[in-house]
N, C-alpha and C positions, 0 to 999 in steps of 0.2 A: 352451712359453710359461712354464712354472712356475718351468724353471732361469732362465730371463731374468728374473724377476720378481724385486726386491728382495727380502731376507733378511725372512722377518717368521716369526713367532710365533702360535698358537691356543690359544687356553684356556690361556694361560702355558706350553705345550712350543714351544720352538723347531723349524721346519718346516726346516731350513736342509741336515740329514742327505739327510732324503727327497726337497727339492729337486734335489740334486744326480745324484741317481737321471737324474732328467729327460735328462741329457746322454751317457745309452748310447740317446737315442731317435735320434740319428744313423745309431749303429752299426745299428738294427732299419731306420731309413730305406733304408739301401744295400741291406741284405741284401734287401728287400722291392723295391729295384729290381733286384738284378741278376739274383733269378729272376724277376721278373717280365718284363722285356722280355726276355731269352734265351727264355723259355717263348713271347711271342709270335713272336719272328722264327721258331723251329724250330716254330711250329707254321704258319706261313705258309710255309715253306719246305717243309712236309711236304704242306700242303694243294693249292699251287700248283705245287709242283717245285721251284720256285726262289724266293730272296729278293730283293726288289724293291729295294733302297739307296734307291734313290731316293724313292719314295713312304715308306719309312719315314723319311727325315729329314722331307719335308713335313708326314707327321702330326708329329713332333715338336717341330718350330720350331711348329707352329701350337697344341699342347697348351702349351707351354712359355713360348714367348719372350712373345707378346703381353698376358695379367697381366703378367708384367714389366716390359715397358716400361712400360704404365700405373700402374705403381709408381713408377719409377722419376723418371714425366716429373714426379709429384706432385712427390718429393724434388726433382729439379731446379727447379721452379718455388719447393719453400721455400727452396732456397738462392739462385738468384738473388733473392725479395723478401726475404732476411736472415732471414726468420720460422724457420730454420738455420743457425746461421754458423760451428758448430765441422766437419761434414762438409767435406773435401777435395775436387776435381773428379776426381784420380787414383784415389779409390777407388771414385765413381760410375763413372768410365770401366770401372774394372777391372769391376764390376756387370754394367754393358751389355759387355763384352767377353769375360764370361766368365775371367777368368783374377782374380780377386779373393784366392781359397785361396792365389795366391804370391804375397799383400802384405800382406794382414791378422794382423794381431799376437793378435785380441779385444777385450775390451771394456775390460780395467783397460789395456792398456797403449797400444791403438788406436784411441781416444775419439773421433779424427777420420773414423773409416770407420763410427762404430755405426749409424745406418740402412741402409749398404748393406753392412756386414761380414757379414751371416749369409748373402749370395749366394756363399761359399766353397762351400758342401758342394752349392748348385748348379753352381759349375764343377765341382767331383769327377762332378758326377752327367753334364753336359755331356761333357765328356770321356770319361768312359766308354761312351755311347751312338757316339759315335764308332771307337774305338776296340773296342770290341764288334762292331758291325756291321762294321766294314771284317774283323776275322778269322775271321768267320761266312762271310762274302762267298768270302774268299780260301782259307781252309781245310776242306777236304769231306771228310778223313780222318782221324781217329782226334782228332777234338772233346777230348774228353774227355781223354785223355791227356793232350793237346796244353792243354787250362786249367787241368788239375792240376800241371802243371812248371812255365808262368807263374805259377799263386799260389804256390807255394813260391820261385819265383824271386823273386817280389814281395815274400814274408815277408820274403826273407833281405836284400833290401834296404832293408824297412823297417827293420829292424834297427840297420841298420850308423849309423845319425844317432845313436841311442840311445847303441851303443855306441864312438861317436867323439868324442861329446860335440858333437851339432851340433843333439842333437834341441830345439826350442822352439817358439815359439807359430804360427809360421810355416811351419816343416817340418812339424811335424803335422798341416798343412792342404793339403798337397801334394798332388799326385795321386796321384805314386808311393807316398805314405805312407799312403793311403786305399784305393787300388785294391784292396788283399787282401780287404777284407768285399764291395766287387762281386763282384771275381770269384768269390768261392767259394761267392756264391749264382749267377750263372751255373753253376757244376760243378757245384751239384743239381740245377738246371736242366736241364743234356744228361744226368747219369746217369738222371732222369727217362724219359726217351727210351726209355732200356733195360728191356724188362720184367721181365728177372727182379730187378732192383733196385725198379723201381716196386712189384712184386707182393713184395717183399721191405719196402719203405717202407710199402706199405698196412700189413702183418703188426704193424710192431714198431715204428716211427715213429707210434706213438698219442702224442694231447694228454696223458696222466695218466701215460705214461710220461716222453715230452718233459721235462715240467714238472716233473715228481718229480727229475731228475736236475737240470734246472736247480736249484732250490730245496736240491739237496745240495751243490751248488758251490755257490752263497752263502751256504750253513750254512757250512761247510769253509772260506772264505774268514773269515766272522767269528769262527769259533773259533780261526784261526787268530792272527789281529788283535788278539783280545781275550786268550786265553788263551794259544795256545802261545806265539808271539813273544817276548811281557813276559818268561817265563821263562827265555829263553835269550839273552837279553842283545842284541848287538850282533851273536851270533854266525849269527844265524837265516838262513838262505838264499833271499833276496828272488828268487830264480827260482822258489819253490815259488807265492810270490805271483802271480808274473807270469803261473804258469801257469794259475793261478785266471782271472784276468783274462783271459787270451788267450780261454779255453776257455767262460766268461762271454758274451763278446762274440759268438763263432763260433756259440753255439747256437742263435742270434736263425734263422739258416736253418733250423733244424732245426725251432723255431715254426710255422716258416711252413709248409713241409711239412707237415709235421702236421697242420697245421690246412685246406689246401687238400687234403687226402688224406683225410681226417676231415667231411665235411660238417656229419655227424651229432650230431656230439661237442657235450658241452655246451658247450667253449669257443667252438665255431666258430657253436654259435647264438648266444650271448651276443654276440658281434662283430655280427651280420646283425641284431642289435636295432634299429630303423630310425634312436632317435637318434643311436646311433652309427655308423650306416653315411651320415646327415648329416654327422656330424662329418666320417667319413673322403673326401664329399663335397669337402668346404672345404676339408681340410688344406692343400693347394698355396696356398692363399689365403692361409690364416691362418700358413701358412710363413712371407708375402711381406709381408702386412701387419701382424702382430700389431709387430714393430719399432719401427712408426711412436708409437705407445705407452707401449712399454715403455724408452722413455729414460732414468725416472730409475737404471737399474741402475746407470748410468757419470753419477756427479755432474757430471763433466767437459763432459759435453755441454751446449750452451745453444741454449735453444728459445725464441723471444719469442713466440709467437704463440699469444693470452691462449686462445682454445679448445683449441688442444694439448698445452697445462701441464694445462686444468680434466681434460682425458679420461684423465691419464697416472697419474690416483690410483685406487683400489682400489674398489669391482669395475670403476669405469666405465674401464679399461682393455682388460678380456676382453670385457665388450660391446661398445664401439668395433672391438677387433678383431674378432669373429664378425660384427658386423654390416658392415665393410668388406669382412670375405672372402665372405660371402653377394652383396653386390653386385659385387663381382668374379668369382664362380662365374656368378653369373645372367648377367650382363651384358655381360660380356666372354669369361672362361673356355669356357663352354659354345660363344657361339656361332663362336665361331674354332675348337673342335675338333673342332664339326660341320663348317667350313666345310676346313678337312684334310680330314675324313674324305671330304666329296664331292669335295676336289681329289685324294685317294688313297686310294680305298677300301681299308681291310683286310680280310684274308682271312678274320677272325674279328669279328663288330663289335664286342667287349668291354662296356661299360658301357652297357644299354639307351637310358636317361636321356641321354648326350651322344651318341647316335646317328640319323637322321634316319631314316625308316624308309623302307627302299631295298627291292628284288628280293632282293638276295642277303640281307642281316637278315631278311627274312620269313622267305624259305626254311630260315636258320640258324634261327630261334627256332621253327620249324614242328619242325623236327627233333627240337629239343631236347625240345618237351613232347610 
């Protein structure tokens, strides 16, 4: 929400640096998906014997699509009463059809898609749940291997737009150009599986370790930026950079780990602090709606409709937004992925709170404590 949020200033320091921050919370997005649903499939697969396809799409379209649409049908309704009239139907369509990421440009260059342009990194996410499950399904031997030769195949393809000059606002929204931070949290995922890795991850994948290295790569990165670079002219080698950043990006799995490995740690109580375990509630929400909002980012856009200009200024922006995602959590969200949940029960019930309390939940939270 922050990188979307016009350029402003505090106490006369400009925020404009640290805003920009905001835009590696994609790259933590993925990563955080792609161990997360590999961990649930192999753990329903281990539980049951086998992986159900089927009941995992139903939970998913039912977790997923329905906020959306109720997003979506709003936009539709401002654009047919005009109360929107710079959004296109082609990029709603793209929205509702998931395939958005191969048409959207952003916000300075693609002013006509900004309420429905941020549904890109949910096609990446769409896609990928697709394509995850169907090689879980199909593939029972050697996992592991078998996702570590796709993400380096995926690297090498991500690559090649960069180094063919085709990489832009568009490519970089691709699947193919995105899939590498999925899958290489999936690969923690099935090496998880393995114990002597887990019991190797308990060891030495600590949060103070984690973190300490992260925090030396973004030292190293701005010493490098600020101090070495300047001094060597024209002649510096932007792969030492790239590699900062590569290694930057990829660590976000290694958070996660860590932190799901770590219950105890103080990061991992800090996250389980209840307002923000609210927050992280809502997030799909506030994904979906915060948008509607934050239009003045793109001057370009025109919005007639005198309550949507009053809400789009500062704080009553983030309140609009938390309080739309709040009733979309409540109202919608939840009860469609309880209503999944009792059309395909999981093998695991995951989130108490969106769960209806069945035979098999009892039994599972009986266990647990």
């Amino acid at each position: 929400m922050w990188v979307h949020d016009v350029k402003f200033s505090m106490a006369g320091h400009s925020l404009v640096a640290y805003q920009y921050i905001g835009g590696y919370g994609v790259n933590l997005f993925f990563a955080i998906s792609g161990i997360l649903i590999t961990t649930r499939i192999l753990e329903e697969e281990s539980l049951c014997g086998f992986f159900d396809i089927k009941k995992f799409y139903i939970r998913r379209i039912f977790r997923i699509q329905p906020a959306a649409w109720v997003y979506l049908a709003l936009i539709a309704f401002l654009m047919v009463t005009g109360s929107v009239t710079t959004t296109l139907w082609r990029h709603w369509f793209a929205a509702l059809g998931m395939y958005e990421n191969f048409i959207y440009q952003g916000y300075v260059y693609d002013y006509q898609g900004f309420f429905v342009g941020h549904f890109w990194t949910l096609a990446v996410e769409e896609h990928f749940y697709i394509l995850l499950s169907l090689f879980l399904l199909l593939v029972k031997r050697y996992r592991l291997a078998a996702l570590v030769i796709i993400f380096v195949g995926l690297m090498a393809l991500r690559m090649y737009p960069g180094n063919h000059g085709y990489l832009n606002d568009v490519t970089g929204r691709r699947t193919y150009y995105r899939l590498p931070g999925l899958v290489y949290g999936a690969c923690f995922a099935a090496a998880l599986r393995i114990d002597s890795f887990r019991r190797w991850a308990e060891r030495f994948l600590t949060p103070w370790i984690v973190f300490t290295v992260t925090g030396g790569f973004i030292l190293g990165r701005e010493v490098w930026h600020h101090i070495l670079a300047p001094s060597v002219g024209d002649f510096h080698p932007s792969s030492f950079v790239s590699a900062i950043d590569f290694l930057s990006n990829y660590l976000f799995a290694v958070w996660i780990v860590a932190t799901m490995l770590h219950g105890k740690s103080l990061s991992t109580r800090i996250l389980e602090w209840r307002p923000l375990r609210w927050v992280g509630r809502l997030s799909y929400s506030l994904y979906l709606w915060h948008a509607l909002f934050f239009f003045r980012l793109s001057p370009r856009v025109v919005v007639t409709l005198p309550a949507l200009v009053a809400l789009s200024g500062r704080p009553a922006k983030y309140l609009a937004a938390f309080a739309m995602a709040a009733i979309s959590y409540y109202f919608v969200e939840k009860p469609f992925v309880r209503i999944g949940h009792r059309l395909a029960p999981p093998a695991t019930p995951g989130r108490p709170e969106l769960v209806e309390t069945t035979a098999k939940a009892a039994i599972y939270s009986g266990g647990r404590s």
